[in-house]
C-alpha positions as CSV (number, residue, x, y, z in Angstrom):
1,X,111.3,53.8,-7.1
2,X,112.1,50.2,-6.5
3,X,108.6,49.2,-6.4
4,X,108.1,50.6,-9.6
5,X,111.4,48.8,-11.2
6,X,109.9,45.4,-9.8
7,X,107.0,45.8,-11.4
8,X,108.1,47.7,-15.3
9,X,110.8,43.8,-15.3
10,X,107.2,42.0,-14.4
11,X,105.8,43.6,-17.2
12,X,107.9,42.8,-20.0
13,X,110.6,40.4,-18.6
14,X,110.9,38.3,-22.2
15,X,110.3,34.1,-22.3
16,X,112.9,32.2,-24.6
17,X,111.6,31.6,-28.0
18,X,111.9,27.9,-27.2
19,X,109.1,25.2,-26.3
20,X,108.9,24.5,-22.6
21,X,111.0,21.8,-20.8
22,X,109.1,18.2,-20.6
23,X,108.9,17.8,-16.9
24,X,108.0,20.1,-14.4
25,X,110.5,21.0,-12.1
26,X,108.7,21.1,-7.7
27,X,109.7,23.8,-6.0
28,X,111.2,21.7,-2.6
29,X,109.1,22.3,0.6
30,X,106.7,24.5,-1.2
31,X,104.6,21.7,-2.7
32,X,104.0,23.8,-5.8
33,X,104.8,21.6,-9.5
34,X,106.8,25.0,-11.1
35,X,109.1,27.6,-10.1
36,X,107.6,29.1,-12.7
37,X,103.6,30.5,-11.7
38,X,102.0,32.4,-14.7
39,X,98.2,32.0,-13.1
40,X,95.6,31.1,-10.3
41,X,92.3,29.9,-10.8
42,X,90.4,29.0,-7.7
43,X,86.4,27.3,-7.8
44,X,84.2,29.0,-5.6
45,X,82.2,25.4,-4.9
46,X,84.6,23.5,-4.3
47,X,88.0,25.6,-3.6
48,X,90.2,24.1,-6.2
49,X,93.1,25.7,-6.9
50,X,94.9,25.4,-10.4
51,X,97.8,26.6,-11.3
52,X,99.1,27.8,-14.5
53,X,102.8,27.1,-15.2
54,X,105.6,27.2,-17.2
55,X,105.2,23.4,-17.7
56,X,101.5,23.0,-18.2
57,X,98.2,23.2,-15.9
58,X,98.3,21.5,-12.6
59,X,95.2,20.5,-9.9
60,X,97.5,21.0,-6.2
61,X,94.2,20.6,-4.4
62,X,95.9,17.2,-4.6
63,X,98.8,15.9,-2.7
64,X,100.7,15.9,-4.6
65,X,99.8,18.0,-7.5
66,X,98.6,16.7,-10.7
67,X,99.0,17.7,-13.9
68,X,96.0,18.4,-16.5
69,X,96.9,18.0,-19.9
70,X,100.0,18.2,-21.8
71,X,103.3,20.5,-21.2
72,X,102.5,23.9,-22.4
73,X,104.7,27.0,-21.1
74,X,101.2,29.1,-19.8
75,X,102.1,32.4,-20.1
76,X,98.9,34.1,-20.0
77,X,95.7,32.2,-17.9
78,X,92.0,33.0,-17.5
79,X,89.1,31.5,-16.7
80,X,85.4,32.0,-18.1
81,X,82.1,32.0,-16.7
82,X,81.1,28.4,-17.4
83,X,83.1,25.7,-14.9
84,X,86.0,24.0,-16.8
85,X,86.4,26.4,-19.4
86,X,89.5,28.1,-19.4
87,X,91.8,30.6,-22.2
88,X,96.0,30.5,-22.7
89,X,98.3,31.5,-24.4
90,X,102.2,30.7,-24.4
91,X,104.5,28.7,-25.9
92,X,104.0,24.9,-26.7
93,X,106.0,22.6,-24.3
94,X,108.3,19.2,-26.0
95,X,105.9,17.1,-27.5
96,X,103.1,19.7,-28.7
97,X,101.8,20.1,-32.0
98,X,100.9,23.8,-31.5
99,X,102.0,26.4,-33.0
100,X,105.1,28.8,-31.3
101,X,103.6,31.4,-29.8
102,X,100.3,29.5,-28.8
103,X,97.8,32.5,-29.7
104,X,94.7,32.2,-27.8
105,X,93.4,28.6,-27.4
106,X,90.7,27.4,-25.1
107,X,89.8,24.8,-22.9
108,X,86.1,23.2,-22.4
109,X,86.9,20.2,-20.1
110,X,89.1,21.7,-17.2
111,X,92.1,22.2,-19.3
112,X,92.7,18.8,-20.4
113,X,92.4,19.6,-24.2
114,X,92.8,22.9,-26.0
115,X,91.9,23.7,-29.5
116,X,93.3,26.9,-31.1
117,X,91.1,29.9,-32.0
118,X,93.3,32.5,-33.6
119,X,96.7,34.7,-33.7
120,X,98.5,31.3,-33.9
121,X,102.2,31.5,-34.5
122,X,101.4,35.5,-33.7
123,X,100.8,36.5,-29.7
124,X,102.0,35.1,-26.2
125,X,99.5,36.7,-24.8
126,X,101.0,37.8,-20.9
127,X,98.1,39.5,-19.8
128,X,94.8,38.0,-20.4
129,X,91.7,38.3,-18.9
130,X,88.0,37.2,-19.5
131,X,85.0,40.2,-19.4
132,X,81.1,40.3,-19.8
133,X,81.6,41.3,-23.5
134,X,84.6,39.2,-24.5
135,X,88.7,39.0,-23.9
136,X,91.2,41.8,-23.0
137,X,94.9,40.4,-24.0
138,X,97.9,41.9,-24.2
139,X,101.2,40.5,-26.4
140,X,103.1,43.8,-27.2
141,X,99.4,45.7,-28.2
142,X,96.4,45.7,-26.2
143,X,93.8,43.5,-27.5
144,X,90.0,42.8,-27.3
145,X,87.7,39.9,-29.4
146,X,84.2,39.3,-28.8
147,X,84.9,35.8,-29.8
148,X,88.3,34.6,-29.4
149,X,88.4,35.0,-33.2
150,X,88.3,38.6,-34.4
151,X,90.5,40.9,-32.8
152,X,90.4,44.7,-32.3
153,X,93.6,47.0,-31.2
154,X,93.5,49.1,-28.4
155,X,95.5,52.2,-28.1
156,X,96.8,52.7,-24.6
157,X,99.7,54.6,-23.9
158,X,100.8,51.6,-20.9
159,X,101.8,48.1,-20.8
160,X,99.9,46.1,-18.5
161,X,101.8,43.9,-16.4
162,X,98.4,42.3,-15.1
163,X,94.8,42.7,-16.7
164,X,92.2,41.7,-14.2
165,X,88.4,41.3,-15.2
166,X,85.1,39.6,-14.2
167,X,82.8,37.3,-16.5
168,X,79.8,38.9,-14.9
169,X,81.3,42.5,-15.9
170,X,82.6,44.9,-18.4
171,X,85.1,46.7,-16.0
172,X,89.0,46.1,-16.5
173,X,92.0,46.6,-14.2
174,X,95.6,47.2,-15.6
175,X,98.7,47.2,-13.1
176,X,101.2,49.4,-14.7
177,X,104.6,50.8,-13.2
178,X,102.6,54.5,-13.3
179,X,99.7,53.0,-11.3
180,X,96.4,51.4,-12.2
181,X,94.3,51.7,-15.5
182,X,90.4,51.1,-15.5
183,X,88.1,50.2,-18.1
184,X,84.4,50.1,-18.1
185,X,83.3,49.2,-21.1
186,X,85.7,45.4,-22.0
187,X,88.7,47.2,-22.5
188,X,88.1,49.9,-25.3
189,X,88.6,52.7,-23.4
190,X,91.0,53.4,-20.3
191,X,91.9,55.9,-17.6
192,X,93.8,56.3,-15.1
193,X,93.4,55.4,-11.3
194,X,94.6,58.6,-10.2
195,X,94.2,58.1,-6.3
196,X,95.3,54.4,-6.7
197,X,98.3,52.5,-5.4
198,X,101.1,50.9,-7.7
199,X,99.7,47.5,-7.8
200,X,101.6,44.4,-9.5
201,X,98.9,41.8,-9.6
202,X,94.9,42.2,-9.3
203,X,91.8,40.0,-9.2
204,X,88.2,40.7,-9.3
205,X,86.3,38.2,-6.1
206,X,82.8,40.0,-8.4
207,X,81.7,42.6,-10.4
208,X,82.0,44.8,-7.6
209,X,84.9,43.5,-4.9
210,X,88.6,43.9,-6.5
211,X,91.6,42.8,-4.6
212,X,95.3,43.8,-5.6
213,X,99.0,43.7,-4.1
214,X,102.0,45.9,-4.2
215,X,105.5,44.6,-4.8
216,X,106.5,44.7,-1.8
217,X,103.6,42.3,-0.8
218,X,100.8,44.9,0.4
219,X,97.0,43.9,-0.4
220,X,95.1,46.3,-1.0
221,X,90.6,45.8,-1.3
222,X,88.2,47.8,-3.3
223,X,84.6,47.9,-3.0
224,X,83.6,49.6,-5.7
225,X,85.2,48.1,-8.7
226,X,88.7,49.5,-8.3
227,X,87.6,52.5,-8.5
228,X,88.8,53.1,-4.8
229,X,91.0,51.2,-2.8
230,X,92.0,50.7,1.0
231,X,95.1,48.7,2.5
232,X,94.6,45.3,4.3
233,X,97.2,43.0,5.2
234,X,100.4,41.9,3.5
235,X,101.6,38.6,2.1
236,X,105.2,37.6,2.9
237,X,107.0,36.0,0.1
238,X,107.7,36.7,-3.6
239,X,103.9,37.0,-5.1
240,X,103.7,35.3,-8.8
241,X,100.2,35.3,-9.4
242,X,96.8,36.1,-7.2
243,X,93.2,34.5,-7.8
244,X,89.8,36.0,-5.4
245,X,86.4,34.7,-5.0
246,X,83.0,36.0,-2.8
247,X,83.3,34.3,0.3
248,X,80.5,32.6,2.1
249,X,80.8,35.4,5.1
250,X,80.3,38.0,2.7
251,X,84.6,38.6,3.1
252,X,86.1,37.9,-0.6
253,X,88.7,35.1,-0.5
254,X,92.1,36.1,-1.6
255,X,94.6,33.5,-3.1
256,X,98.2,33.9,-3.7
257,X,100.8,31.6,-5.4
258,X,104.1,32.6,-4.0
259,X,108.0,31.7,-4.0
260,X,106.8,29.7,-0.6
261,X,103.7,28.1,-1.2
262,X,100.1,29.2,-1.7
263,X,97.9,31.1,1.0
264,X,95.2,32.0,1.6
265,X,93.3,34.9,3.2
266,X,89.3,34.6,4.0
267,X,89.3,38.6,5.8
268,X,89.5,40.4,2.3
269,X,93.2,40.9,2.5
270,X,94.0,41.8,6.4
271,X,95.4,37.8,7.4
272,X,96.9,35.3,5.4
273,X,97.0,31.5,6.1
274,X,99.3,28.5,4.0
275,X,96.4,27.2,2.0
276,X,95.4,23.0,2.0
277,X,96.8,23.4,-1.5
278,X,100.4,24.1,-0.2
C-alpha cells in the first residue's frame, strides 16, 4: 500500500502556476544543479548525461554542471532519434518569452534553443516520451501527434506517472499506481501488464531491453519489451528520474538521478556505482 501511495502523489503531485525561479538552486554534496530532477538523457557515444530540471537543462558530465539554454521549469523531457534533438514541456522560467504552460517545444541543437510546436498556453506535459511513429504525452489526457503539431486523445482509464518509449519502436510503457500499461502500436491502444510489478519510473536501453524501478528503489529488467520482467538490484536513495542505454557488453546501462547523486549500473540493474557525472 505505501508503494502505491508514493507513486499515485508522483503521478499527479501539481507544479505552481508560476514561471520557474532564475537560478538554480545545487543540491550540497550531490553535485546535481536542481533539487528538482524532471528527466535523464544519457548519449550512448559519448556517456553524457543531461539533466532536466526545474531550472532549465544542464550538461553534469562537467565539473561543475553547466547549464544549456535559458531557465525553463522542464516538467516533461525526451529525447529523439537524431543526437541533439530533444522535446519539453513545462512552465517558462523568469526571463522567458514562452507561453505558461510551455506545450510541446523542441530542441535541434542539444537544448540550447527551443521553438514551440503546439498546445501552447494549453499542456505541461509530465509524461512524455518519443516512439517510432511519433509522441505519447500526457497533461491531464493521454496524448499522441505524429508531428508535434496535430494531436489525437487517447482514452485510458490510468494516469501515467512515467511513459517510457524507444525511437526505434512503437511499444509504450506506463507506470501507474495499479501496475504497468503497454502499448504496441505508439500509444493508441493499452493493456495491462498483468504479471508485472508496480513500477514508478521506466526506460527503454532498445526496442527490446526495458529497465524499471519500484518506489522503494527495486530495479527490475525486461527482455522482451516489458512484456516480462525479472528483479535485479536496488538503488538506495530517493529515485527522481531513470535514463538506459545498450551497453558495449551486451548488459544495458541503467542511469538514475537521485536525492544523492547520479549512479550508474553497467550489470542491467543487479550493481550500482556513483556515476563521473556525480
Amino acid at each position: 500500500m505505501a508503494a502505491t501511495l508514493v507513486l499515485a502523489l508522483a503521478a499527479c503531485t501539481p507544479v505552481p502556476d508560476r514561471a520557474a525561479d532564475a537560478s538554480a538552486t545545487p543540491q550540497a554534496g550531490t553535485g546535481l544543479p536542481s533539487t528538482h530532477i524532471h528527466g535523464l538523457s544519457v548519449r550512448r557515444d559519448t556517456s553524457q548525461v543531461l539533466l532536466a530540471t526545474h531550472h532549465g537543462l544542464f550538461d553534469v558530465t562537467e565539473k561543475p554542471a553547466s547549464k544549456i539554454g535559458g531557465t525553463n521549469d522542464l516538467m516533461g523531457f525526451t529525447g529523439a532519434k537524431d543526437h541533439g534533438v530533444f522535446y519539453a514541456s513545462g512552465h517558462p522560467g523568469v526571463g522567458s518569452e514562452m507561453p505558461n504552460p510551455l506545450g510541446l517545444i523542441r530542441s535541434t541543437d542539444g537544448g540550447k534553443t527551443w521553438e514551440q510546436l503546439s498546445r501552447q498556453g494549453e499542456s505541461d506535459f509530465h509524461a512524455l516520451t518519443t516512439t517510432k511513429s511519433g509522441i505519447v504525452a500526457f497533461d491531464g489526457e493521454l496524448r499522441t501527434t505524429p508531428d508535434g503539431k496535430t494531436w489525437k486523445t487517447v482514452a485510458a482509464a490510468f494516469a501515467p506517472a512515467a511513459l517510457a518509449g524507444h525511437p526505434d519502436s512503437d511499444t509504450v510503457l506506463a507506470t501507474t499506481p495499479e501496475g504497468i500499461q503497454r502499448s504496441a502500436d505508439g500509444g493508441n491502444t493499452w493493456a495491462p501488464v498483468t504479471s508485472g510489478p508496480v513500477i514508478q519510473f521506466a526506460a527503454f536501453a532498445s526496442p527490446g531491453e526495458a529497465a524499471g524501478v519500484e518506489p522503494d528503489g527495486t530495479v527490475r529488467y525486461s527482455a522482451d519489451a516489458g512484456a516480462t520482467w525479472t528483479r535485479k538490484g536496488r538503488i538506495n536513495g530517493e529515485v527522481q528520474a531513470i535514463a538506459a542505454v545498450e551497453g558495449t557488453d551486451g548488459n544495458p546501462w541503467i542511469w538514475a538521478a537521485t536525492a544523492d547523486g547520479i549512479v550508474v549500473s553497467t550489470d542491467a540493474g543487479t550493481t550500482f556505482r556513483p556515476s563521473d557525472a556525480s
